[in-house]
MDTraj code that builds the backbone (N, CA, C; nanometers):
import mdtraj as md
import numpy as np

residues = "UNK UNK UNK UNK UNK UNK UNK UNK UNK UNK UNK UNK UNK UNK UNK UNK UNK UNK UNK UNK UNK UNK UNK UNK UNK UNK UNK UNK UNK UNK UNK UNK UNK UNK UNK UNK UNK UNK UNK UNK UNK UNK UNK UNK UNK UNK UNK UNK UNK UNK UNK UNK UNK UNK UNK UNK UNK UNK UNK UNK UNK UNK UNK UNK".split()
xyz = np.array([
    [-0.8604, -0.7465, -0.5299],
    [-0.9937, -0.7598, -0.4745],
    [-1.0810, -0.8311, -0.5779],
    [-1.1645, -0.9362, -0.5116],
    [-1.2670, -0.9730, -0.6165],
    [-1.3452, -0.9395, -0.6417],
    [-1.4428, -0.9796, -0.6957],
    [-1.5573, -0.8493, -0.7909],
    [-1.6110, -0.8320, -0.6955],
    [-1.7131, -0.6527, -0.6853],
    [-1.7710, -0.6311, -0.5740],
    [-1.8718, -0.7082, -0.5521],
    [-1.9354, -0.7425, -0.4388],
    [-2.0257, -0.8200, -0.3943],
    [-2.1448, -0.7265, -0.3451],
    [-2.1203, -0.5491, -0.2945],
    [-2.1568, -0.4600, -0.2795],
    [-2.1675, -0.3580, -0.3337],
    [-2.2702, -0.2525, -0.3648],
    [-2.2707, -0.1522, -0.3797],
    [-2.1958, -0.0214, -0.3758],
    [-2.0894, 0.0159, -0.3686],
    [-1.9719, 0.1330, -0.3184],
    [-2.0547, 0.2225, -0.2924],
    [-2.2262, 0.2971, -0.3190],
    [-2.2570, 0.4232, -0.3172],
    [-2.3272, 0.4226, -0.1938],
    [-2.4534, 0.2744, -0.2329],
    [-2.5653, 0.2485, -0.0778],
    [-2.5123, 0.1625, 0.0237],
    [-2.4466, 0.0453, -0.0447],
    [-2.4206, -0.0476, 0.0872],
    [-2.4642, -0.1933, 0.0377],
    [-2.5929, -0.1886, -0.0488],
    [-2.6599, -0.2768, -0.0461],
    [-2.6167, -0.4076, -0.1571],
    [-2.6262, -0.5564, -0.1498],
    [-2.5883, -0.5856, -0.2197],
    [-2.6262, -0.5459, -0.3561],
    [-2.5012, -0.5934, -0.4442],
    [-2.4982, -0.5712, -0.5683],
    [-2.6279, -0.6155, -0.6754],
    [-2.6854, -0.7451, -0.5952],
    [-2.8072, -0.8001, -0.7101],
    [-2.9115, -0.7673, -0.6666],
    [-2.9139, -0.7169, -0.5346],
    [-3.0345, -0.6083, -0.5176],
    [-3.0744, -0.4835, -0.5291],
    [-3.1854, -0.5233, -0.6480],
    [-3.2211, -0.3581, -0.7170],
    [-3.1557, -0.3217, -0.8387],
    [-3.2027, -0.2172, -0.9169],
    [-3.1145, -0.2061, -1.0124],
    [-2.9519, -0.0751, -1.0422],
    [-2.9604, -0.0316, -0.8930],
    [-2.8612, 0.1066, -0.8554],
    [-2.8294, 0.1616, -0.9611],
    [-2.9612, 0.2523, -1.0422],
    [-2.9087, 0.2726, -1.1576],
    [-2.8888, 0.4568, -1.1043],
    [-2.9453, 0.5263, -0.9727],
    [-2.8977, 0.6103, -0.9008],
    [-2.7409, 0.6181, -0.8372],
    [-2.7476, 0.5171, -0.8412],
    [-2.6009, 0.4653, -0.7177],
    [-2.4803, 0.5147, -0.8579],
    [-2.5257, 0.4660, -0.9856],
    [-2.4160, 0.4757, -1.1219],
    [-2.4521, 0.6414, -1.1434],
    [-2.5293, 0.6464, -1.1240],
    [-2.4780, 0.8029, -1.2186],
    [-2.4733, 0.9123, -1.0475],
    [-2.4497, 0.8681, -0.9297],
    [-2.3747, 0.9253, -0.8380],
    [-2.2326, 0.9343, -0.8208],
    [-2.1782, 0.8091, -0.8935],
    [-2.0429, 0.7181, -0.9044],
    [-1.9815, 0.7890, -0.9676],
    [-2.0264, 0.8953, -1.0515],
    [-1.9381, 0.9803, -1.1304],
    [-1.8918, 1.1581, -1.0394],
    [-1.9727, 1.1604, -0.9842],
    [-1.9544, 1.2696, -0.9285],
    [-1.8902, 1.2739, -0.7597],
    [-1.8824, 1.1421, -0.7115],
    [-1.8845, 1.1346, -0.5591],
    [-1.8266, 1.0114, -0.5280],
    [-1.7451, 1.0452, -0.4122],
    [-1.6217, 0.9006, -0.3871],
    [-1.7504, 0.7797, -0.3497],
    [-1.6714, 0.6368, -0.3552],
    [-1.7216, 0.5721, -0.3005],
    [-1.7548, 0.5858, -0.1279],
    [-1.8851, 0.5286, -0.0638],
    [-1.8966, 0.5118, 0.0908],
    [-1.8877, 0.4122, 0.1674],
    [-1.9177, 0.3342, 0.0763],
    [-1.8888, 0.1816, 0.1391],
    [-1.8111, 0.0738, 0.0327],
    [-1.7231, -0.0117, 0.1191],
    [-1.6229, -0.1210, 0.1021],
    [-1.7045, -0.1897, 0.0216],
    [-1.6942, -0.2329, -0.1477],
    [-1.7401, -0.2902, -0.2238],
    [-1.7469, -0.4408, -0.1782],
    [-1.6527, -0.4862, -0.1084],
    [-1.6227, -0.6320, -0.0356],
    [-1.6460, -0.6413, 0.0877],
    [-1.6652, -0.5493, 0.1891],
    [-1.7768, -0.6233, 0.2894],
    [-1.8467, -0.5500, 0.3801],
    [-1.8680, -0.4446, 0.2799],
    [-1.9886, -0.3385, 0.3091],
    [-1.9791, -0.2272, 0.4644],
    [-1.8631, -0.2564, 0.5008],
    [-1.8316, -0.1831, 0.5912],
    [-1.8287, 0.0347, 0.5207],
    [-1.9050, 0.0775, 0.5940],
    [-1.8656, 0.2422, 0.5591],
    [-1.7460, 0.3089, 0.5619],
    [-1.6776, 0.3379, 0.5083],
    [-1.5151, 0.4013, 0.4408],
    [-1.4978, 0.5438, 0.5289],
    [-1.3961, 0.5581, 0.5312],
    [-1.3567, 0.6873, 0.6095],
    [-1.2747, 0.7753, 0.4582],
    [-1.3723, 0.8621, 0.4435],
    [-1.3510, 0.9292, 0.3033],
    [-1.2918, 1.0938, 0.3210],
    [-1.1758, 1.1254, 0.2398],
    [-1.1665, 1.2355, 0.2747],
    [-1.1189, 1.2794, 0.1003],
    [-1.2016, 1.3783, 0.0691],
    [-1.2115, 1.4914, -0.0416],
    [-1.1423, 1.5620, -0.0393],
    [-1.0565, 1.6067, -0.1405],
    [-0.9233, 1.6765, -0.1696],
    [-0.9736, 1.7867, -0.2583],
    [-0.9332, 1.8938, -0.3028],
    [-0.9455, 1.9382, -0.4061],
    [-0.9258, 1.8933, -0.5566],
    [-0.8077, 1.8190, -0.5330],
    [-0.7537, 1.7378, -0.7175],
    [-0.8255, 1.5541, -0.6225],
    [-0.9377, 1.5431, -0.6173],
    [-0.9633, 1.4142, -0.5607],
    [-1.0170, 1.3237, -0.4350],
    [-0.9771, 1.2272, -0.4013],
    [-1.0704, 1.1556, -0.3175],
    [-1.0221, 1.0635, -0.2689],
    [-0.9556, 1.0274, -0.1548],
    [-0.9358, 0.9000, -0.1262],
    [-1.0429, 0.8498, 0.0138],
    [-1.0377, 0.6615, 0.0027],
    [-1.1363, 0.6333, 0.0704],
    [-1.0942, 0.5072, 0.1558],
    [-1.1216, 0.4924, 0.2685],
    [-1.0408, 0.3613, 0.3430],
    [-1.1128, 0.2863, 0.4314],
    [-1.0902, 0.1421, 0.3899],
    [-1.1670, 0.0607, 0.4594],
    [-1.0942, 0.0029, 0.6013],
    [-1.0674, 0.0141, 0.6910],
    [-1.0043, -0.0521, 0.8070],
    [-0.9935, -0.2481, 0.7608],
    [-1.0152, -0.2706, 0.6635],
    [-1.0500, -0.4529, 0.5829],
    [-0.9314, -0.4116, 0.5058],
    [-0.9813, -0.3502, 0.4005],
    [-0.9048, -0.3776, 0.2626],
    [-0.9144, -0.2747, 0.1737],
    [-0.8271, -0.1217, 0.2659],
    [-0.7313, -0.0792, 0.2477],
    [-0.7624, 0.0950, 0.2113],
    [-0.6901, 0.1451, 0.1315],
    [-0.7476, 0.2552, 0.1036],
    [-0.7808, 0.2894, -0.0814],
    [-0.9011, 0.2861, -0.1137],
    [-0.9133, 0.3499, -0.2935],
    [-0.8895, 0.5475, -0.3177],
    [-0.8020, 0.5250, -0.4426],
    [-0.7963, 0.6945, -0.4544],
    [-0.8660, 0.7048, -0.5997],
    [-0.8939, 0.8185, -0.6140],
    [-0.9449, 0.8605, -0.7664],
    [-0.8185, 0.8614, -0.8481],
    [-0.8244, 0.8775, -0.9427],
    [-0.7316, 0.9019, -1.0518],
    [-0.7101, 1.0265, -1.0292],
    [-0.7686, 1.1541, -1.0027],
    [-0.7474, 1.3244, -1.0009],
    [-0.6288, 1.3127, -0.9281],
])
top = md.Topology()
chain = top.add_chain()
for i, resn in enumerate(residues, 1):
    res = top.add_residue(resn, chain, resSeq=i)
    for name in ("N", "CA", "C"):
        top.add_atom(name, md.element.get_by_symbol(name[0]), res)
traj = md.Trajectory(xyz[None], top)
């Protein structure tokens, strides 16, 4: 994937604003939206983790 063009937390593009909320959410909470084309993720929370899937491009997991 190429660099995000989007936000993973709001949606919104990346050069709008400074999402300095969106970063310190990023630590505690899966991504919601497709960094590449902003579509909302179908997210499901595990106990050891998080995986998240875009119907585009694909599914992201946490490291846990």
């Amino acid at each position: 994937m190429s660099a995000p063009a989007y936000c993973d937390q709001c949606g919104e593009p990346d050069t709008r604003g400074d999402h300095v909320g969106c970063h310190a959410r990023r630590d505690l909470e899966p991504p919601r939206y497709c960094p590449a084309c902003r579509r909302r993720m179908v997210v499901q929370v595990l106990p050891r983790g998080w995986s998240a899937r875009c119907v585009e491009h694909g599914t992201r997991t946490s490291a846990g």
